[in-house]
C-alpha positions as CSV (number, residue, x, y, z in Angstrom):
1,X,0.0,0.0,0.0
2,X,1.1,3.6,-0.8
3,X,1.3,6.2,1.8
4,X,-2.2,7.4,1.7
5,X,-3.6,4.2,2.1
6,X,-1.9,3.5,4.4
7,X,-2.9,6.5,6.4
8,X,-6.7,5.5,6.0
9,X,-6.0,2.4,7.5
10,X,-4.6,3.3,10.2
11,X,-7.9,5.0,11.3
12,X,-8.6,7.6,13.3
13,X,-5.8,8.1,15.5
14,X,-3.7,8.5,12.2
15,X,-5.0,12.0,12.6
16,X,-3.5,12.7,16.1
17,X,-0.2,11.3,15.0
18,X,0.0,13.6,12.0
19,X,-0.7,16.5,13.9
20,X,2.2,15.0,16.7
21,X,4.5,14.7,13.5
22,X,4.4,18.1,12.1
23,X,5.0,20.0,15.1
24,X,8.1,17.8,15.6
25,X,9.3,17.9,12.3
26,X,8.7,21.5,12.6
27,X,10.3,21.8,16.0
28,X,13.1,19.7,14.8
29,X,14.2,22.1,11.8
30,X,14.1,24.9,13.8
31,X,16.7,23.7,16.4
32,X,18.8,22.2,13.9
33,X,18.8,25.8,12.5
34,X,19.7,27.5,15.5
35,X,22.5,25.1,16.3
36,X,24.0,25.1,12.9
37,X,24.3,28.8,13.8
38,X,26.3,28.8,16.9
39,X,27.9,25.6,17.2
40,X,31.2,26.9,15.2
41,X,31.4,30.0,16.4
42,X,31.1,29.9,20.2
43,X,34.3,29.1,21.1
44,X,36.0,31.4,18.8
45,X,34.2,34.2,20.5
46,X,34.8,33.0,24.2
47,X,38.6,33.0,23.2
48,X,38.8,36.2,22.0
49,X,36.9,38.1,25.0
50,X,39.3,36.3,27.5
51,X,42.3,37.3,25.7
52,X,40.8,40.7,25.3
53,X,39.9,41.0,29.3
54,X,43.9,39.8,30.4
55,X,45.2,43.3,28.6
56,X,41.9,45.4,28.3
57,X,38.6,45.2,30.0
58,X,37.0,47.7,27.4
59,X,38.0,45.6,24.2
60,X,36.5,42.8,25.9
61,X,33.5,44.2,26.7
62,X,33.6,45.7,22.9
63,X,34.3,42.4,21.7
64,X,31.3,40.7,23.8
65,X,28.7,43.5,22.6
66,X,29.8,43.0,18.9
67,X,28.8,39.6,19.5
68,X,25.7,39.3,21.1
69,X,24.2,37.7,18.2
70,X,25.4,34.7,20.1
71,X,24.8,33.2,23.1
72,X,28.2,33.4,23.9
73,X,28.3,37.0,23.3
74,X,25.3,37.9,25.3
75,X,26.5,35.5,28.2
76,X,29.8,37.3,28.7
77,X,29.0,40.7,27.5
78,X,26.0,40.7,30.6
79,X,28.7,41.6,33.3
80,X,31.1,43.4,31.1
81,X,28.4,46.1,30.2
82,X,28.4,47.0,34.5
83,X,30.1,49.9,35.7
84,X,33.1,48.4,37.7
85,X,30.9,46.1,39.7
86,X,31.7,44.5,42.9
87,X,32.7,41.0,42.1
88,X,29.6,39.4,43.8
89,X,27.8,41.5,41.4
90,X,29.5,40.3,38.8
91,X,29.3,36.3,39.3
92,X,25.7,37.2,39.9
93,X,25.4,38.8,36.0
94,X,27.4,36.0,34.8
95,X,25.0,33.0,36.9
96,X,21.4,35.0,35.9
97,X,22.9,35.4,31.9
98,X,23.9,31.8,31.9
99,X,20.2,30.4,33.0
100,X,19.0,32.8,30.3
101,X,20.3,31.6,28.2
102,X,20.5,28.0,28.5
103,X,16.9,28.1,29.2
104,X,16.5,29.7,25.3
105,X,18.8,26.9,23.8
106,X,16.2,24.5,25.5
107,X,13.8,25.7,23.7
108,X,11.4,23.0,22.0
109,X,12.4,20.0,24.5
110,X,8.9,20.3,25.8
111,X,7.1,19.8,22.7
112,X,9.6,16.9,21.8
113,X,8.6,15.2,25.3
114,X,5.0,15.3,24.3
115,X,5.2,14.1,21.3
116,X,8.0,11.2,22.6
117,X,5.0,10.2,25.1
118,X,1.8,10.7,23.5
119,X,2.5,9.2,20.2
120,X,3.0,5.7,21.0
121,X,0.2,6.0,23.5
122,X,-1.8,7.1,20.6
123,X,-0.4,4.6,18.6
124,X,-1.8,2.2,20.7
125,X,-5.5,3.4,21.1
126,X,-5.8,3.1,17.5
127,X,-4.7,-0.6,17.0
128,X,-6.9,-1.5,19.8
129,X,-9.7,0.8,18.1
130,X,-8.9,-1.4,15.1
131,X,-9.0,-4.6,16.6
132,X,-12.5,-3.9,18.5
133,X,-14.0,-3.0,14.8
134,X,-12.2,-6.3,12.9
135,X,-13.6,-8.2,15.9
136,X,-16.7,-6.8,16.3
137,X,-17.5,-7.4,12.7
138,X,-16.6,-11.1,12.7
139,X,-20.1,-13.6,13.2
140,X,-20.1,-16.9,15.0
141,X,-21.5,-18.7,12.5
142,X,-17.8,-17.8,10.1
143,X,-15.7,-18.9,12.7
144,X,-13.2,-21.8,10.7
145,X,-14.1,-20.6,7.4
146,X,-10.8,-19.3,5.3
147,X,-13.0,-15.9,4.5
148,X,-13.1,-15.5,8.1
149,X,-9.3,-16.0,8.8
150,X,-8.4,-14.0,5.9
151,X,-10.5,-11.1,7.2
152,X,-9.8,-11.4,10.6
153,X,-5.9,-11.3,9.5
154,X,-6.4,-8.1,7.2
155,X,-7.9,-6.1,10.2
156,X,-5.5,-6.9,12.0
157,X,-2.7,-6.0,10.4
158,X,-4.4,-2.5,9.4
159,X,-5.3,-1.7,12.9
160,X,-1.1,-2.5,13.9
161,X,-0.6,0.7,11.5
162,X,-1.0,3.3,13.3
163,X,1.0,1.6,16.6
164,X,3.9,1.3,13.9
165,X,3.5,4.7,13.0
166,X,3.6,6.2,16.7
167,X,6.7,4.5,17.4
168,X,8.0,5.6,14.3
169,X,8.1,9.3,14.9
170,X,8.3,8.8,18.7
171,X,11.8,7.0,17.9
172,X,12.3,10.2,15.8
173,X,11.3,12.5,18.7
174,X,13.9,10.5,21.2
175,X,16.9,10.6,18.9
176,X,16.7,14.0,17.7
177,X,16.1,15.2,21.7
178,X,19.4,13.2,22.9
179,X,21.1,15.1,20.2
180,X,20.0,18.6,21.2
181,X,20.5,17.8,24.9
182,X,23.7,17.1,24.0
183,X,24.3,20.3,22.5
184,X,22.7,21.8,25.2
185,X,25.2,19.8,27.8
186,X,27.9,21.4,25.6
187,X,27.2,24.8,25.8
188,X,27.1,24.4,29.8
189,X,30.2,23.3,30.1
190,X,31.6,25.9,27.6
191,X,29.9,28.6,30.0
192,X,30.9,27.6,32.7
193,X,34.3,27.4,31.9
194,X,34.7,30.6,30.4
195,X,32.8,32.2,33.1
196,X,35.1,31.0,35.6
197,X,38.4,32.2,33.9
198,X,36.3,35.5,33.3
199,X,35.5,35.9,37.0
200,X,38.7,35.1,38.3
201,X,40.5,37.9,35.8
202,X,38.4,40.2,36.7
203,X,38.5,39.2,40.6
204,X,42.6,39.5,39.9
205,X,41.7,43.0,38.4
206,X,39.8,44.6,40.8
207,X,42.5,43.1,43.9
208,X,44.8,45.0,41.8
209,X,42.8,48.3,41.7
210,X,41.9,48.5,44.7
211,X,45.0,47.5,46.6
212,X,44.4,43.8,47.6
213,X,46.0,40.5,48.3
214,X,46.0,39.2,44.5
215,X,43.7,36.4,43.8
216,X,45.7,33.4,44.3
217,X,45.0,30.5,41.4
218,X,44.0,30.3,37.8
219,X,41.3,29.6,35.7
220,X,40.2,25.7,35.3
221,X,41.2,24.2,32.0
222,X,39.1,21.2,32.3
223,X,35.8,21.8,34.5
224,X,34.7,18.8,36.9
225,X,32.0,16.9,35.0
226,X,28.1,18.0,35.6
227,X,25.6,16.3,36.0
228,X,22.8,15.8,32.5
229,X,20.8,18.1,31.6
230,X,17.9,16.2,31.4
231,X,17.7,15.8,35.4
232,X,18.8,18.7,36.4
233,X,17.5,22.5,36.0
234,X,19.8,24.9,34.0
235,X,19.9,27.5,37.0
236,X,22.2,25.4,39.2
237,X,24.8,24.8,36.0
238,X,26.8,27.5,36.0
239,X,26.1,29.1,40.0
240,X,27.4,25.3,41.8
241,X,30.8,25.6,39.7
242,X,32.0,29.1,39.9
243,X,34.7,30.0,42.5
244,X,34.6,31.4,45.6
245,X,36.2,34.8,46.2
């Protein structure tokens, strides 16, 4: 059978699972858009506001502003754009721009678990929707005949459709929502390893202005692991790592 057919055999929860398709389809394209956008660039723009900050706190800030099309930019750029903050002040613009914006790169993970659950829930309703129609049009008195079989095996291979079909784009759904959570673990760690060395320059620069004991210690090159995404909310990502003054 060809696609449509196939579609009208599946009966009526067909129509659920189409609707379930197209938004993730639609939710799918969108993220791979935005990630094709800022995957490339985000550590290229990290490296060069750090660099900036160790000789010149007002290129790096120029730097970060210049690059708030990214979520890199806008993350670094939040505390740079404050007017010699206390250092407090400025982990706290770094922590509040890092849930922003890891809560916008999650965007579309709800829809993708809706559809992830409700399809093959929908998938099955319809086979068993199917079955109670094949079954309920079968008479006593066919029972043995081949007619009987052959209709009895025809429904119910029509009603398995649509259970096929909502584990289909529910196995869709999953793989594509592993691979953007992914991304999304990425981006975490990149924050908060930036943020850290970004804190701890500017920590070394204001013990310097303002006649201190200089900020013993230097910037992590590999941050301790975190924990996934998935079980844990984006506010305590970046806030649980940083360094204490």
């Amino acid at each position: 059978m060809n696609i449509p057919e196939l579609f009208a055999s599946g009966g009526i929860a067909m129509w659920p699972l189409l609707l379930l398709s197209i938004l993730a389809v639609g939710t799918i394209l969108e993220r791979i858009w935005f990630w094709s956008r800022i995957l490339t660039r985000e550590r290229e723009v990290s490296g060069r506001v750090l660099e900036a900050a160790r000789r010149d706190w007002a290129a790096a800030a120029a730097i970060a502003y210049r690059s708030e099309g990214l979520p890199m930019g806008r993350f670094l750029s939040a505390p740079l754009k404050l007017q010699s903050p206390d250092p407090e002040v400025f982990r706290l613009a770094l922590e509040t721009s890092a849930n922003e914006e890891l809560v916008t790169m999650s965007r579309g993970d709800k829809i993708l678990e809706a559809v992830i659950g409700l399809a093959p829930q929908l998938g099955l309703l319809g086979t068993v929707l199917g079955l109670i129609n094949s079954l309920g049009s079968l008479r006593l008195s066919d029972l043995g005949s081949g007619d009987a079989a052959a209709g009895t095996s025809l429904g119910i291979r029509e009603a398995l459709i649509s259970t096929a079909a909502g584990l289909i784009i529910a196995i869709i759904a999953m793989a594509f929502y592993r691979l953007f959570q992914g991304f999304v673990f990425g981006q975490a760690k990149m924050f908060r390893q930036a943020g850290s060395e970004l804190e701890l320059l500017y920590r070394q620069s204001w013990a310097r202005d303002h006649g201190l004991p200089p900020v013993a210690g230097a910037a992590p090159e590999t941050p301790p692991p975190l924990s996934d995404p998935t079980s844990a909310s984006p506010s305590g990502i970046l806030s649980t790592e940083m360094p204490s003054p």
